[in-house]
C-alpha positions in Angstrom: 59.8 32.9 8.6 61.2 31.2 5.7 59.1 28.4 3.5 60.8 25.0 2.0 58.4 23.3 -1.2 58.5 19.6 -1.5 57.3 17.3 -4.2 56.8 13.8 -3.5 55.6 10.8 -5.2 54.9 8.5 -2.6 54.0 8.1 1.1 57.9 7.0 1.4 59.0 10.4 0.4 56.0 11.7 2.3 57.8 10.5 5.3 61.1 10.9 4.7 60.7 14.8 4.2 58.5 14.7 7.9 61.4 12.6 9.1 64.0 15.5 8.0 61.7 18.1 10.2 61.7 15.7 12.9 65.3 15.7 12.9 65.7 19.4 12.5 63.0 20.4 15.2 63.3 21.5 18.9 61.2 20.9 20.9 58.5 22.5 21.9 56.7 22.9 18.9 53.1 22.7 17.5 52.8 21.2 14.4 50.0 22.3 12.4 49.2 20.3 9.4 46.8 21.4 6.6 45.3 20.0 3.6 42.3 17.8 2.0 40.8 14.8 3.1 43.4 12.3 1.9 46.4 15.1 1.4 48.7 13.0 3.2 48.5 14.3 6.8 49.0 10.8 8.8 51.8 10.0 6.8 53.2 13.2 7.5 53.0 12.4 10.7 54.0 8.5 10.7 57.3 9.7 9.2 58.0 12.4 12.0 57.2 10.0 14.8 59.4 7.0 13.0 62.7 9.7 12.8 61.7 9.7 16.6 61.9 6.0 17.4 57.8 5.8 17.3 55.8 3.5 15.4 52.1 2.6 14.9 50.9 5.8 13.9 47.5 6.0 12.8 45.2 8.2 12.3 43.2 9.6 15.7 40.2 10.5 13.9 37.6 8.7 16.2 40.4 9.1 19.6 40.9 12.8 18.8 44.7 11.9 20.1 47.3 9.7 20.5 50.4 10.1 22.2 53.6 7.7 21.4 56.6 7.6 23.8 59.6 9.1 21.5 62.6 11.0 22.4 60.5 13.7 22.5 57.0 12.5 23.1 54.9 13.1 20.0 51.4 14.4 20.7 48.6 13.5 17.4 45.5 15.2 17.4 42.9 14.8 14.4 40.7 18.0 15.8 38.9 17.1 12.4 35.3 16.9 14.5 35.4 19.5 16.8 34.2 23.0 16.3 36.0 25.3 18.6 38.9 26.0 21.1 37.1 25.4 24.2 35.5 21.9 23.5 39.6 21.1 22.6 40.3 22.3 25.9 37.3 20.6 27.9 38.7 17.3 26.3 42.1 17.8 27.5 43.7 18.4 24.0 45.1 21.9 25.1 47.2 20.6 27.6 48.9 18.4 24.5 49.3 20.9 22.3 50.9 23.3 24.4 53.2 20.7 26.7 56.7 22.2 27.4 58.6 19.6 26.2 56.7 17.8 23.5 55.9 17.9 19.7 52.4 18.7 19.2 51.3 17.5 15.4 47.8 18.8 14.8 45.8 17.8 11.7 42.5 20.1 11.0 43.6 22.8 12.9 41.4 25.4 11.6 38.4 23.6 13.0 39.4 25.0 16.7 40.7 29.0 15.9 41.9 30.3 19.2 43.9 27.1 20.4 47.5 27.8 19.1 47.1 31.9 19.4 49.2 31.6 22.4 51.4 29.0 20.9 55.2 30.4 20.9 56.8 27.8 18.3 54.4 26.9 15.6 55.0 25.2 12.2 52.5 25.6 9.7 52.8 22.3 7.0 50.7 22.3 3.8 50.0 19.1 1.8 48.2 19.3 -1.2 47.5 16.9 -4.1 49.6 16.9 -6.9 49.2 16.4 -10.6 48.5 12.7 -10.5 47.7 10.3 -7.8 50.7 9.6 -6.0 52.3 13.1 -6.1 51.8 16.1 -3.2 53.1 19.2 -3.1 54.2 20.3 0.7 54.9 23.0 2.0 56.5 23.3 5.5 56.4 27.0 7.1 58.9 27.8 9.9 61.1 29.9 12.0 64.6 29.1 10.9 65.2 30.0 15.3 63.0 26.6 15.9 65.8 24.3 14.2 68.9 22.3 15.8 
């Protein structure tokens, strides 16, 4: 497992460092992002689908998921208002996160313990606000095996 820091100062350096990941990523993986209300974890994610050839990302709070039709197919869930692994599966969010050929990017995944244990490629990304209002700190953990 090695760890990579970033520092960026805007949600266009926000993206570009998800777009790198993209680009580095095979597929399948599940994309777990962590962080604050407001960290930055859509934009995390809008980057990462746009590297792909997606667009429109927003954020699937109220949808609990959104798929968009990249080369891979990108999988969002906002698992923000759930409380367990079960209820995810029930709702048909399992079957996202752990699709064979897909990217599954997962904000608030700590609400639902128990869904990615079986999970065989996992990333763990950590966004957290920097000094001043623009600025995060990330912090992308992976398996140097998972890259092209």
């Amino acid at each position: 497992m090695s760890t990579e820091q970033h520092i960026t100062r805007s949600d266009v350096e926000t993206e570009a460092v998800a777009g790198d990941l993209a680009r580095r990523l095979v597929p399948p993986a599940v994309v777990l992002l962590e962080g604050p209300l407001g960290a930055g974890k859509t934009t995390f994610v809008r980057g990462f689908v746009a590297a792909l050839g997606g667009r429109g990302v927003k954020s699937p709070t109220y949808a609990l998921g959104h798929s968009y039709a990249t080369a891979p197919v990108v999988h969002h869930l906002d698992l923000y208002r759930l409380s367990d692994a079960h209820e995810a599966w029930e709702l048909g969010l399992g079957e996202m996160v752990h699709d064979p050929a897909a990217f599954a990017m997962v904000e608030w995944p700590g609400n639902v313990a128990g869904l990615f244990d079986d999970a065989q490629r996992v990333v763990r990304v950590r966004l957290d606000p920097g000094d001043d209002d623009d600025e995060r700190c990330i912090y992308i953990e992976l398996t140097p095996s998972m890259e092209r």
